[in-house]
C-alpha positions as CSV (number, residue, x, y, z in Angstrom):
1,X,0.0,0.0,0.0
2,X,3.0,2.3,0.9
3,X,4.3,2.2,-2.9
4,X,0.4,3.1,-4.0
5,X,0.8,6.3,-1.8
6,X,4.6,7.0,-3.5
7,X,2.8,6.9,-6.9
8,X,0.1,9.0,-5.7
9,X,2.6,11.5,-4.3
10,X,4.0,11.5,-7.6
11,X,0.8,12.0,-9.3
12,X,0.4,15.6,-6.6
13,X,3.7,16.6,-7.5
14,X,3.0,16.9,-11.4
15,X,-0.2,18.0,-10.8
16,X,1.6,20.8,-7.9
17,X,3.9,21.8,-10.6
18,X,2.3,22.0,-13.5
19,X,-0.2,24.3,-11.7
20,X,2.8,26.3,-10.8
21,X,3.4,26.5,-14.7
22,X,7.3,24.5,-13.8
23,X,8.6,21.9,-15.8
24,X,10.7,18.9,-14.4
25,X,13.8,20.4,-15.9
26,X,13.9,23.5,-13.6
27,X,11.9,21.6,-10.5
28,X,15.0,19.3,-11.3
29,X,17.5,21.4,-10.9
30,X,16.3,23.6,-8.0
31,X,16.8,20.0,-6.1
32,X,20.1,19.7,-7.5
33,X,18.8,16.5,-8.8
34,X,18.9,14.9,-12.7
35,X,15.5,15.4,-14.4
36,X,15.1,11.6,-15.5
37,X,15.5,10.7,-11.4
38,X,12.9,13.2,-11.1
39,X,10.5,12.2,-14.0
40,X,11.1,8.5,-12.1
41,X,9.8,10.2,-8.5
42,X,6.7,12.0,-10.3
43,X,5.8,8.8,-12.5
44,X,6.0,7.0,-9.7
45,X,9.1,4.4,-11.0
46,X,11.3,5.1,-7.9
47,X,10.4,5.4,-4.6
48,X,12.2,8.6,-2.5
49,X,13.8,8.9,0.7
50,X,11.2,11.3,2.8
51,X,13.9,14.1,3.2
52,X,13.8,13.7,-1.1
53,X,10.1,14.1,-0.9
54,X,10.1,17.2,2.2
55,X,12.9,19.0,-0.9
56,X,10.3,18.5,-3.5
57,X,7.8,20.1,-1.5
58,X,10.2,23.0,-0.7
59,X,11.1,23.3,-4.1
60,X,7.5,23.3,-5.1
61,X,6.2,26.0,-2.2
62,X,4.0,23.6,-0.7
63,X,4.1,21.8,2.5
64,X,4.2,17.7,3.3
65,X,0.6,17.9,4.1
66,X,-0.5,19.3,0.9
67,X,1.9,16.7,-1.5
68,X,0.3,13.7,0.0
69,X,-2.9,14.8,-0.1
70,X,-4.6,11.9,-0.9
71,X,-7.8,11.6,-2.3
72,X,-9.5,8.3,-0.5
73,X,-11.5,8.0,-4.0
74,X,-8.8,7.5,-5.3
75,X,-6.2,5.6,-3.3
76,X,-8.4,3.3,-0.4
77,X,-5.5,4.1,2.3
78,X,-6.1,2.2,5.5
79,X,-6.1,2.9,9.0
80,X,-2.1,2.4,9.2
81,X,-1.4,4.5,5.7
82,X,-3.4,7.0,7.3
83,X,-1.5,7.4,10.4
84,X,1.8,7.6,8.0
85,X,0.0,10.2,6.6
86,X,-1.3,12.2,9.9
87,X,2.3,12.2,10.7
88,X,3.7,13.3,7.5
89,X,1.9,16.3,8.1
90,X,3.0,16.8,11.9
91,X,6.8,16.5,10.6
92,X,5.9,19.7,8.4
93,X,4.9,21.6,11.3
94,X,8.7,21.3,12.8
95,X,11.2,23.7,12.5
96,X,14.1,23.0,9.9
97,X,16.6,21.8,12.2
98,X,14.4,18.8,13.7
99,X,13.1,18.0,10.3
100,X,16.4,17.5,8.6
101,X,17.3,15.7,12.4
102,X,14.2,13.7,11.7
103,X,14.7,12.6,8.2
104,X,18.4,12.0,8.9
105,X,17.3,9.4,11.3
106,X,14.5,8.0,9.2
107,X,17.2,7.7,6.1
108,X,19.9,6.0,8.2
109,X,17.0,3.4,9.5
110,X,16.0,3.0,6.1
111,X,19.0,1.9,4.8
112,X,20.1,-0.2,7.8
113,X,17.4,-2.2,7.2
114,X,18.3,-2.3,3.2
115,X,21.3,-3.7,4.3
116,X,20.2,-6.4,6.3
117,X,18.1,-7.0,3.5
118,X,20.6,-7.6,0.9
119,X,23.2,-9.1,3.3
120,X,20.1,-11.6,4.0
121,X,19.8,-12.1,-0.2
122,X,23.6,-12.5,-0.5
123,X,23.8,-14.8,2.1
124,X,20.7,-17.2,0.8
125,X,22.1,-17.1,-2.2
126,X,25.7,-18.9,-1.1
């Protein structure tokens, strides 16, 4: 359910930018980023790190609340998605120091736990 609500994000963040008349190339390159790794976090191929997606929403003029506002017509979240989602919007509410502390964390955890998963693979596979 989690990757549904990274392609919807992406769907808000075309639909966020084109309203702001932008195209990738320039919303690319205010995020110091390559616009085909950006076409892949607006189509929905790739799914970003939350500080990536709290830069986007910088770089757009809009907060975390409003780029994963999530229509339930669209997307049935559940009770847990939800939550995700409640807190998302909390995070915005912080000042800039504890949201980069927070994301910082959430990154590191995030790729612990990638690692673990591949050293898992990597080790099934000997």
């Amino acid at each position: 359910m989690l990757l549904s609500i990274y392609m919807n994000i992406g769907d808000q963040i075309k639909k966020i930018r084109t309203a702001k008349n932008l195209s990738q190339k320039e919303v690319a390159l205010s995020l110091d980023m390559d616009q085909a790794q950006f076409s892949r976090i607006e189509n929905g191929k790739t799914d970003p790190a939350f500080s990536t997606i709290e830069k986007v929403a910088q770089a757009l003029g809009v907060g975390l609340a409003e780029l994963v506002n999530v229509e339930e017509d669209i997307l049935e979240v559940n009770s847990y998605d939800k939550s995700i989602i409640e807190k998302m919007a909390l995070i915005d509410q912080l000042e800039e120091k504890e949201k980069s502390a927070f994301f910082t964390i959430l990154d590191a955890l995030v790729s612990k736990k990638r690692l673990k998963e591949s050293l898992s693979n990597a080790l099934n596979l000997a």
